[in-house]
C-alpha positions, 0 to 999 in steps of 0.5 A: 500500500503507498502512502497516500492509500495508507493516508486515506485507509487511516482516515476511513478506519477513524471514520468508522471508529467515530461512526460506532461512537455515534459521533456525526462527522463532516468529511472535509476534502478538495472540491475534486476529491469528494467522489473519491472519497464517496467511493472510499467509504463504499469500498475500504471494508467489504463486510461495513457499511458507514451512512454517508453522503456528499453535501451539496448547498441546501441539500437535507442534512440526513446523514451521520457522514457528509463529505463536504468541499467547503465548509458551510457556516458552521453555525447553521441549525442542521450542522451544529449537530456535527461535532467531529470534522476530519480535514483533508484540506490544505487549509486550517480551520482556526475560525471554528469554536471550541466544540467541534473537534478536527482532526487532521492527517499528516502525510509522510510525502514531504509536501504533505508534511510542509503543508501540515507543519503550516496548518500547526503553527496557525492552530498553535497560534491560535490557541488550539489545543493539540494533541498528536497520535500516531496510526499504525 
């Protein structure tokens, strides 16, 4: 497996792990990575099934997963419901309140990893609290 399809298998497996806490997750990706993240979590386990779907503006929030390309204000009535976002975008979310959590995947290319040591240093200044794991 190379390492963006390790990356993508990592996010997937905390997907899933979240989705049996019965967390509600936003997925948030490029604008041209959302179907293939929608066939990602159709496809990364054969014998599971995680309830998703790609959010388009004003489409009903219905589902536990949404895969997202923009984020939407966060404040809106159906989306205060979503308390997790997995950020695969190159962007950091430093203007979202405390009760979301973020979580963020460091890649080992090292433009992954520039891109993630710029997103840090915008959370660390903004006074995010941080905590770092490692997936095996």
């Amino acid at each position: 497996m190379d390492d963006s399809q390790d990356e993508k298998y990592c996010l997937c497996e905390t997907v899933k792990v979240l989705y049996k806490k019965e967390r509600k997750i936003i997925i948030l990706v490029d604008d041209n990575s959302m179907e293939k993240f929608d066939n990602l979590l159709w496809s990364f386990e054969q014998n599971s099934f995680i309830p998703h779907k790609i959010y388009q503006d004003d489409d009903k929030v219905d589902a536990p997963v949404l895969i997202m390309s923009d984020l939407p204000d966060i404040s809106l009535e159906p989306l205060k419901k979503y308390s997790t976002i997995i950020n695969n975008t190159n962007n950091a979310l430093v203007t979202l309140k405390n009760d979301v959590v973020i979580y963020e995947f460091v890649g080992h290319d090292e433009n992954r990893k520039n891109i993630s040591r710029e997103k840090y240093m915008k959370y660390k200044s903004n006074k995010f609290e941080l905590t770092h794991r490692n997936y095996q």
